[in-house]
C-alpha positions in Angstrom: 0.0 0.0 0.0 1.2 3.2 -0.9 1.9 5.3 2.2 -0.3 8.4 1.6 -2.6 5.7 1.8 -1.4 3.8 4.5 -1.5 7.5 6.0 -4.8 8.0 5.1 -5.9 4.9 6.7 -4.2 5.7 9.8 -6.2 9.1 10.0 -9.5 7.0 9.1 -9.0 4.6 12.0 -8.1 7.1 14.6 -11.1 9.0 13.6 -13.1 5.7 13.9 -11.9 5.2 16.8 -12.8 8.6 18.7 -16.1 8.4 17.1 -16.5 5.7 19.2 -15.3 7.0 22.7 -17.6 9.9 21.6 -20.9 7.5 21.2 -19.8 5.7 24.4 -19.5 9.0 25.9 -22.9 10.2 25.2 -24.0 6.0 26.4 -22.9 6.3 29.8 -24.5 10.1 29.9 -27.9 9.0 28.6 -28.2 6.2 31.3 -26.6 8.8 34.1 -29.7 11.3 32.4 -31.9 8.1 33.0 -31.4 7.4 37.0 -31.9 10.9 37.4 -35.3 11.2 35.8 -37.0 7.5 36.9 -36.0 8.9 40.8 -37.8 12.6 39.8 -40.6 10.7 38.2 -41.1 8.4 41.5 -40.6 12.4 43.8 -37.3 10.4 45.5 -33.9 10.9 46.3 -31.9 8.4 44.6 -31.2 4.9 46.5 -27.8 3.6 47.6 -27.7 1.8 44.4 -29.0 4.5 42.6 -26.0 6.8 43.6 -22.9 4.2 43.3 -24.0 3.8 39.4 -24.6 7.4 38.9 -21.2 8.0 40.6 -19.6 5.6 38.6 -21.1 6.7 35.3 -20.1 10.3 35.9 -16.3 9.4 36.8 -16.7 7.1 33.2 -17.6 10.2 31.7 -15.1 12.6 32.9 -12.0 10.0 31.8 -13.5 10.1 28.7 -14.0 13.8 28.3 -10.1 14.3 29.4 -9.1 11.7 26.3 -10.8 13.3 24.0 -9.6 16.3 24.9 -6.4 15.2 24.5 -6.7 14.1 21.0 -8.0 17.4 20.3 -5.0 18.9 21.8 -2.5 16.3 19.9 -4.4 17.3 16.7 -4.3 20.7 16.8 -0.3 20.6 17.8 0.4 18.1 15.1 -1.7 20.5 12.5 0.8 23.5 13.8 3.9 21.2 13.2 2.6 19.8 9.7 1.4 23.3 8.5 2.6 23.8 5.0 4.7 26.3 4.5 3.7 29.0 1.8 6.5 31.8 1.9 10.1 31.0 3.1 12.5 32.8 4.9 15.1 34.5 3.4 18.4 35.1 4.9 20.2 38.1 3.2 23.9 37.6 2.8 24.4 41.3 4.1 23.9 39.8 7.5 21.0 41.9 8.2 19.0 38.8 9.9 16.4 36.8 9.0 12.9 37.3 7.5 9.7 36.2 5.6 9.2 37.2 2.0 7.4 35.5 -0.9 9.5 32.9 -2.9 11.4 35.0 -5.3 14.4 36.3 -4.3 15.9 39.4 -3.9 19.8 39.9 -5.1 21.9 39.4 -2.3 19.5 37.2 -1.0 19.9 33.5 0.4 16.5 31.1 0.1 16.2 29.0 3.0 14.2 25.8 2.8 12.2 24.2 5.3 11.8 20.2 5.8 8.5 20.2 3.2 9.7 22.7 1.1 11.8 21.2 -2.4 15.1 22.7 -3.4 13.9 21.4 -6.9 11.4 23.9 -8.8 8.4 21.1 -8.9 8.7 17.8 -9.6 11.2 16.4 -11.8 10.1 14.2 -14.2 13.2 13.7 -16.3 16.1 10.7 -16.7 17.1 9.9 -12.8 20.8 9.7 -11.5 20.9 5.8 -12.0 20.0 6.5 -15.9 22.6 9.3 -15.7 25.8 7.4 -14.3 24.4 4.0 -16.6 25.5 6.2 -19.8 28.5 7.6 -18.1 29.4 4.5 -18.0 28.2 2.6 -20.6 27.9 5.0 -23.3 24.2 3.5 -23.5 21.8 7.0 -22.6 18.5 5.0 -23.4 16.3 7.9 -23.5 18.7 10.0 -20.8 20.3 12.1 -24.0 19.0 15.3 -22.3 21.3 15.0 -20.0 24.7 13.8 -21.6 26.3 17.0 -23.0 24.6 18.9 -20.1 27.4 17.7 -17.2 31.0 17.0 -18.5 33.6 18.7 -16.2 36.5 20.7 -16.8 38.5 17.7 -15.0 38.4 14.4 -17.4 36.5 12.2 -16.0 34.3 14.2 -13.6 30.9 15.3 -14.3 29.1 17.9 -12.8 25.2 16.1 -12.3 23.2 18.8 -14.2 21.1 21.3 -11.8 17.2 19.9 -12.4 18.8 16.2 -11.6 21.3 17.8 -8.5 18.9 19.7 -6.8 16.7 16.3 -7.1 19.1 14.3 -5.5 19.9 16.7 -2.8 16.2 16.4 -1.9 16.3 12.8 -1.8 19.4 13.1 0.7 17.6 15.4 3.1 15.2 13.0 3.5 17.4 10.6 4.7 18.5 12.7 7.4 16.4 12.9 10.5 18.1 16.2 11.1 16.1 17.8 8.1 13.0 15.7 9.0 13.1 17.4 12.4 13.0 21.0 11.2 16.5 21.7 10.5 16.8 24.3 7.9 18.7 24.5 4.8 20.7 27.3 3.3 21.7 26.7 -0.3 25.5 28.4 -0.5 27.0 29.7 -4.3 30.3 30.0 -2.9 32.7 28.2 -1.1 31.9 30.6 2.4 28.8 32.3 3.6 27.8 34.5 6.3 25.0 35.2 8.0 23.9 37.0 11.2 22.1 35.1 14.2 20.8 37.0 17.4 22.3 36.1 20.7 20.2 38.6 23.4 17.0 40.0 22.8 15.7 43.0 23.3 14.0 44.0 26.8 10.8 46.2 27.5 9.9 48.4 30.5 7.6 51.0 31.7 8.9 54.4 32.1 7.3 57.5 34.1 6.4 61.0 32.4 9.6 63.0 31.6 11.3 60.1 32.5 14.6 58.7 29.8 13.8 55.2 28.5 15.7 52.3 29.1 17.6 51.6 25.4 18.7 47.3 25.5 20.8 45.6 22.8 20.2 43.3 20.3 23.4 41.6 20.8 24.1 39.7 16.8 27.1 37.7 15.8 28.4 36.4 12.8 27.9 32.0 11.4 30.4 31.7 8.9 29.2 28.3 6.7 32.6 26.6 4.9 31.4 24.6 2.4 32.9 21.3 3.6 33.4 18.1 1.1 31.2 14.8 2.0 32.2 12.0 -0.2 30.6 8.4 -0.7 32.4 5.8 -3.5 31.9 2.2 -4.8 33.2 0.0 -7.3 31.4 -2.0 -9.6 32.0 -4.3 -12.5 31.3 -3.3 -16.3 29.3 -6.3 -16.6 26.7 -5.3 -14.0 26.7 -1.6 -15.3 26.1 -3.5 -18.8 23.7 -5.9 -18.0 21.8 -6.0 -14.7 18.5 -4.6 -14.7 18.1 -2.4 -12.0 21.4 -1.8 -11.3 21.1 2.4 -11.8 18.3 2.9 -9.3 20.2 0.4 -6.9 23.2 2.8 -7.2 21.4 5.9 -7.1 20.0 4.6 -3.7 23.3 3.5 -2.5 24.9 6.9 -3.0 22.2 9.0 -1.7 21.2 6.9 1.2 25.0 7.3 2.1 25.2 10.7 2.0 22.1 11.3 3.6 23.1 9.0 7.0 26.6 10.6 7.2 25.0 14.0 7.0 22.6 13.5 9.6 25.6 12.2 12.0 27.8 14.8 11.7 25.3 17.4 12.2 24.6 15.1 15.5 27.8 14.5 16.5 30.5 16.1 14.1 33.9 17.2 15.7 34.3 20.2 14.5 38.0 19.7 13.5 38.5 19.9 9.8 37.3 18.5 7.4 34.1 17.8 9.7 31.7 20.5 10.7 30.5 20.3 14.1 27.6 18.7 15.2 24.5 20.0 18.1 26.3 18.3 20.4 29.5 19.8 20.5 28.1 22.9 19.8 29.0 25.6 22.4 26.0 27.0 24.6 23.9 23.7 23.9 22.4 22.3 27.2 23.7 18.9 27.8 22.3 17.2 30.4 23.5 13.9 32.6 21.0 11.8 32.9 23.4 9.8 36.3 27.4 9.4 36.5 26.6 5.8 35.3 23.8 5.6 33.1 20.0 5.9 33.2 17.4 3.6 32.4 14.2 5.5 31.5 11.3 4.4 33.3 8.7 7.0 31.9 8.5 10.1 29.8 9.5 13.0 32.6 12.7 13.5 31.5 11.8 14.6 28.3 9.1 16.5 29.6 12.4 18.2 32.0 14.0 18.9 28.6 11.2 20.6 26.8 10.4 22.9 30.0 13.7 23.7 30.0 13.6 24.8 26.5 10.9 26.7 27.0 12.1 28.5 29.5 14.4 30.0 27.5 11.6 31.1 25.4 11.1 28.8 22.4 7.8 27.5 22.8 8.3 24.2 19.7 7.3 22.9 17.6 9.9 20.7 19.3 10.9 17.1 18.4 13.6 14.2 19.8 15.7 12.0 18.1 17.0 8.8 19.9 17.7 5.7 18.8 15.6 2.8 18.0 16.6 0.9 21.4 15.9 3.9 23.0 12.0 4.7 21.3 11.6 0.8 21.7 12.3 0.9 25.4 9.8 3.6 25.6 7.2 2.3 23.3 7.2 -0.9 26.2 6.8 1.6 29.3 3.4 0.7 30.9 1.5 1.7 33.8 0.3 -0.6 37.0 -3.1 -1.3 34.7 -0.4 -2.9 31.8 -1.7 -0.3 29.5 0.9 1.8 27.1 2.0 4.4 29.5 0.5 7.6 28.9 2.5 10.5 27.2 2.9 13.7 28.9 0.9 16.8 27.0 4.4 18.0 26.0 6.5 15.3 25.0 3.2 14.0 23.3 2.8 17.0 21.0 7.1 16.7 20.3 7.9 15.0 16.9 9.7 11.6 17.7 12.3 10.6 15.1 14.3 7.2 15.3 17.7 7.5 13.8 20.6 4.7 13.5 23.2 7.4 13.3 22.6 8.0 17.5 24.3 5.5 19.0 24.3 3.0 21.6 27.5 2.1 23.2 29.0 5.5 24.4 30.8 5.3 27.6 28.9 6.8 30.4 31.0 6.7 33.8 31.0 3.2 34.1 29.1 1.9 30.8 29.8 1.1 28.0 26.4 0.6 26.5 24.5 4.7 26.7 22.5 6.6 24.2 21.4 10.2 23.8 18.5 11.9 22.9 18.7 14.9 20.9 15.5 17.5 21.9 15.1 20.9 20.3 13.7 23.4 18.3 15.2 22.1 15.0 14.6 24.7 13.0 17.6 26.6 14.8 19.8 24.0 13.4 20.9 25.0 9.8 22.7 23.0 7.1 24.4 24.7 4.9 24.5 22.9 1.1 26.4 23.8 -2.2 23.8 23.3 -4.8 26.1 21.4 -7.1 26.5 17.5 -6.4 29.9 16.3 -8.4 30.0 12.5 -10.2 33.5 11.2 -11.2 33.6 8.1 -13.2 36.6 5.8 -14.3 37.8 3.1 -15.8 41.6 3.3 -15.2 42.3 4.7 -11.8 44.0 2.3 -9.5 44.9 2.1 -5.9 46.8 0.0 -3.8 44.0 -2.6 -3.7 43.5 -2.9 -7.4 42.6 -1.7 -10.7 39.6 -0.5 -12.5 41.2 -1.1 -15.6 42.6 -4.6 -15.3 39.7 -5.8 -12.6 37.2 -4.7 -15.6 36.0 -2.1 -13.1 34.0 0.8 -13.2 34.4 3.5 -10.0 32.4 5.9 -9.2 32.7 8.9 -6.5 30.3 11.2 -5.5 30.4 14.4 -3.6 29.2 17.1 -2.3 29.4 20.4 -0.4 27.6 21.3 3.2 28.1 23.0 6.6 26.3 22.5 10.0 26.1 25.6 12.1 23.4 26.1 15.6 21.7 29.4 14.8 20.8 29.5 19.0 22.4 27.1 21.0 19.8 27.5 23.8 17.3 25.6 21.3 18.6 22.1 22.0 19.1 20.2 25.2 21.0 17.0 24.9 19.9 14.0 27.2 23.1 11.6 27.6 23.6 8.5 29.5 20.3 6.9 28.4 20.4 3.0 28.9 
């Protein structure tokens, strides 16, 4: 099943599914309305019996009326988070901050995608990157000619992935980082550096008397400085599966981008910072991370996370906010339960907090005296920003040789790919790291 379907479906049974607290809702308060009226009828009080069912009905009620008021809650923050986004921001490259205008761009002006919002001008529809590197290599274009004089390099052998099909495959890599899923913005660069501003005080307010001076604050604004830093993935492959192996261009295609995607997503998680790496939320300066115990901490219901949003909050971002952790980590949770058995109940905040599982979190850090922690990763992603050169670079050969062999005399074709991208925290204070998880 497709999964705007399987979506769909989802969203039909939940619906179902309140419908049906809703008409045992209104049960319970017919036969409560019931008791009442058969004792008015009679000119009685109600009897012992009487009272213990009417008592029982109304607390049946109430926990019913408190979930559905939940869901309506969850909805409405989940509609706030899933809100498509109709204008982008713009960052100027004069430093000058950020703000909303319509799509086109100003000159001087950087366009900053959200995580719905396609680098690529509408769908493409042409010859993908499999069909692309298959005539590369092959020589064999089968209905990809649009593209083969479009992307030769000035370097023989390297081919710069014309823009339609780059911009393509840089959308398929975003959405294999959970970074980008969780709100992270991106920031296309057309050179090798960029700068932009970012705020780090904000400006107070007071009351002042009649003839009195006013209080003046500053906005207190430094400089992010995005490097365009190289991310490379590689493979060899024989010219007889390039050749004749159905398939074998969208299985490449995947390869590379699903590469590229997971290694981006680390290292804006945990990158060192020490070139050629950019650094990562974690090692971020300013970012709240907080020790769960010197030796580890094995989560036994939601309140930590709830600890970590209120603490974001109180430094004024009010979300939407979401966590990353790993799958041992959202599968530990998923099994919490209360003293009834049941699926233990999320709190209001961490409920409304997208929950994204990523591979790239791991889980044997050393904690004190274990070996075997985790992290979570909780923040307002959208103050995370990646930056991205626009072009994505191919080389193909069939002569190049290392010290473990030869394209050329293993019958060989290698390919590298690579691009261009930056991590840089636009406010630290928007990310609290939970570590020691076990």
């Amino acid at each position: 099943m497709p999964p705007e379907l399987r979506h769909k479906s989802k969203l039909e049974k939940n619906e179902v599914n309140l419908k049906a607290l809703r008409e045992k809702r209104e049960a319970y308060a017919n036969t409560a309305r019931n008791i009442l009226t058969h004792a008015e009828a009679e000119g009685r009080a109600l009897t012992a019996e009487e009272t213990r069912d009417f008592d029982g009905l109304k607390a049946k009620i109430a926990a019913l009326s408190e979930t559905l008021d939940r869901a309506a809650q969850l909805a409405e923050f989940r509609a706030q988070i899933e809100k498509p986004i109709v204008s982008g921001p713009i960052v100027p490259a004069s430093g000058e901050g950020m703000v909303f205008v319509p799509r086109d761009v100003r000159p001087g002006e950087v366009r900053v995608y959200r995580p719905n919002e396609a680098m690529s001008e509408g769908p493409y529809v042409g010859p993908g990157l499999g069909a692309y590197i298959r005539g590369l290599c092959t020589g064999k274009w089968g209905g990809a000619e649009e593209l083969r004089d479009l992307g030769a390099g000035s370097t023989p052998g390297s081919y710069l992935v014309p823009t339609p099909l780059s911009l393509r495959v840089i959308d398929l890599i975003r959405n294999q980082a959970r970074v980008l899923q969780a709100g992270a913005l991106v920031v296309p660069m057309d050179s090798s550096t960029l700068k932009i501003a970012r705020q780090t005080g904000d400006v107070t307010a007071g009351w002042k008397s009649e003839n009195s001076a006013i209080t003046f604050s500053d906005a207190n604004f430094d400089v992010v400085t995005f490097t365009a830093r190289t991310l490379t993935a590689g493979t060899k492959i024989s010219i007889e599966a390039v050749e004749d192996c159905i398939g074998i261009d969208a299985i490449l295609m995947n390869s590379i981008v699903k590469a590229l995607g997971l290694e981006l997503d680390r290292v804006c998680l945990y990158g060192t910072g020490t070139p050629p790496q950019p650094k990562g939320i974690k090692g971020a300066t300013g970012v709240t991370v907080t020790d769960l115990a010197t030796d580890g901490y094995t989560l036994v219901d939601f309140s930590k996370y709830s600890t970590a949003i209120s603490t974001l909050m109180g430094y004024n971002f009010n979300g939407p906010f979401s966590i990353l952790h790993s799958a041992r980590t959202a599968g530990k949770l998923d099994n919490l339960q209360d003293t009834l058995h049941q699926p233990l109940r999320q709190p209001d905040l961490v409920a409304a907090a997208r929950k994204l599982v990523t591979n790239q979190i791991p889980n044997n850090l050393s904690h004190g005296a274990s070996n075997a922690a985790s992290d979570a990763f909780v923040g307002a992603f959208e103050n995370c920003m990646v930056g991205m050169r626009t072009a994505l670079a191919l080389e193909i050969t069939r002569v190049a040789a290392d010290s473990n062999g030869s394209a050329f005399s293993n019958m060989q074709v290698w390919i590298r790919a690579y691009l261009r991208a930056d991590c840089q925290i636009a406010h630290p204070l928007a990310f609290n790291v939970l570590t020691g998880i076990l």
